[in-house]
Structure formats: C-alpha cells, structure tokens
N, C-alpha and C positions, 0 to 999 in steps of 0.2 A: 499533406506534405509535412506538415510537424511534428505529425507523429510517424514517420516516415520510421525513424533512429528506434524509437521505443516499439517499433513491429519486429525491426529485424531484431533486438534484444532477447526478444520471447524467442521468435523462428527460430535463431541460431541456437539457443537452449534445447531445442527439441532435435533429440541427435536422429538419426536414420532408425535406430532400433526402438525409438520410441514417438512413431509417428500417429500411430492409435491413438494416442493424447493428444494429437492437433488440432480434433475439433472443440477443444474446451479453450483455446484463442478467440473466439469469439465471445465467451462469457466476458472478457475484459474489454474489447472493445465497447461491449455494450455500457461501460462505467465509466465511459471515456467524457459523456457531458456532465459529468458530475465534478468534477474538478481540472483547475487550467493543467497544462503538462509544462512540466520546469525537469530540465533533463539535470541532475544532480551527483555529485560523485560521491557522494556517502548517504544516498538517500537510507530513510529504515521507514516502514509504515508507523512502527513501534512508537518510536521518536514524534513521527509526525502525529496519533493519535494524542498520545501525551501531552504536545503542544497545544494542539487544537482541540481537545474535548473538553478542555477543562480536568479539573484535581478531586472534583467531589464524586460520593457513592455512582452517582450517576452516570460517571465514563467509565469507570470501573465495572460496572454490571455492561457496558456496551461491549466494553473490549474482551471482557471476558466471555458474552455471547455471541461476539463474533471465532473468538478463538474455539469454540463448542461446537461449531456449524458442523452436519455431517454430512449433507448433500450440496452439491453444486451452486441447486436453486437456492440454498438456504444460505450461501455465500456470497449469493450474488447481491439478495436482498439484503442485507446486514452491510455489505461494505457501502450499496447504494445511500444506504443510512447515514452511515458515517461519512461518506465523502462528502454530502450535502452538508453537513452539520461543518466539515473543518472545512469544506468551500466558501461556506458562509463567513467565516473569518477569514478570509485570503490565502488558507492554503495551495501551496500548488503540489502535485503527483509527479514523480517519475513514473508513466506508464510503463516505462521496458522492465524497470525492476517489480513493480508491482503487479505487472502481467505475470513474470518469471516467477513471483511469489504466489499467485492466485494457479498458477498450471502446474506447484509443488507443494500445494499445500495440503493435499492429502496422502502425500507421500509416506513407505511407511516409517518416515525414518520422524517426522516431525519437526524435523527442522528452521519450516518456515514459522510453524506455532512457536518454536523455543525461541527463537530471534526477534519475534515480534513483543513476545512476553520480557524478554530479558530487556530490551529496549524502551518497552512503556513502565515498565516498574524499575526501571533504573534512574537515580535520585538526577534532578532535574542539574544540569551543566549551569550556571553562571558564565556569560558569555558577554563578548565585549558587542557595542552595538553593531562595527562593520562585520560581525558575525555572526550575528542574527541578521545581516542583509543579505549575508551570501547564500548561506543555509534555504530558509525557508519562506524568505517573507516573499509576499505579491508584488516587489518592485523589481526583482533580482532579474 
C-alpha cells in the first residue's frame, strides 16, 4: 500500500505504445527492500548518491559503473549495491521516480545517464538544517 503512488508513477509512464517495456517493472520492485520509499518532490538518484556514498575515489568509480551498466541484470545488481550502502546511512528512495528512471535508462537518448551524472558531480548545496530534514534525511 505505500508504495501504492510509486507503482502508478512508473505505470503511467508507460504510454500504450510502449507497453513491450512493461515487463522491466519488475526489475524495480525487486530493489524495493533495499531502501525505505520517501515519496519526494525534487527527488534525483544523482543527488542522493552524492549524499550518501561519500566524496572519495570510491563512490566515484561506483557511480560511474553503475552509469556503464549495459544490461538489465547488470543494473539491477549495481543499484542493489548502492542502495544498500546509502540505506545504511538513512537514505530514503522515491520509487515512482527511480522506477521511471531504471525503465528509461537505456533509452536512446541517455538522459536518465546525463541527469544522474549532472546531479552527482554537481558541487555539493550548503543547505540550512530544516532542509536537510525535508530533502532527504530518515525522519522526514
């Protein structure tokens, strides 16, 4: 039932003419216990990697082979990675955009690759504390 909102997000993305791609809705639900669902109005994965992997070589080379992934499986397991790692810090997910991201992101236009990249290499916001409570923290 909570993630009720974040099903129809993806559904309704998938218009009549591209119903052939409905069965890759399942690749996200299966990433669904790997972090809480915080339904968010400006959510970005970008952002939330950023926050949550940490700044050293080492989220760098994740983000960047998650951004490389060329098959399905190889997307599934790399975000499974990563959502573990920023669950473990109190990340929370919007499923319906991240679903909507995971069932576009082999599109051939790349644009869920360019927004994620623009987002996690973009110089970190200075933000007041009640926004970092609204954003992304595990109280919200």
């Amino acid at each position: 039932v909570q993630l009720e909102a974040a099903y129809w997000k993806v559904a309704s993305d998938i218009g009549k003419s591209h119903r052939e791609i409905a069965h890759h809705v399942p690749h996200v639900v299966l990433l669904f216990p790997y972090a809480d669902h915080h339904q968010q109005a400006r959510f970005s994965m970008g952002r939330l990697l950023q926050a949550h992997l940490g700044d050293g070589d080492g989220a760098a080379l994740r983000f960047r082979r998650l951004l490389s992934c060329e098959s399905r499986d190889e997307l599934d397991h790399r975000l499974r990675g990563v959502l573990r790692l920023t669950a473990a810090s109190g990340a929370r997910v919007d499923w319906g955009v991240l679903g909507r991201d995971v069932l576009w992101f082999f599109a051939d236009t790349d644009r869920v690759r360019r927004n994620w990249a623009q987002d996690f290499y973009a110089p970190i916001k200075v933000s007041t504390e009640s926004e970092r409570g609204s954003d992304q923290s595990p109280n919200s």
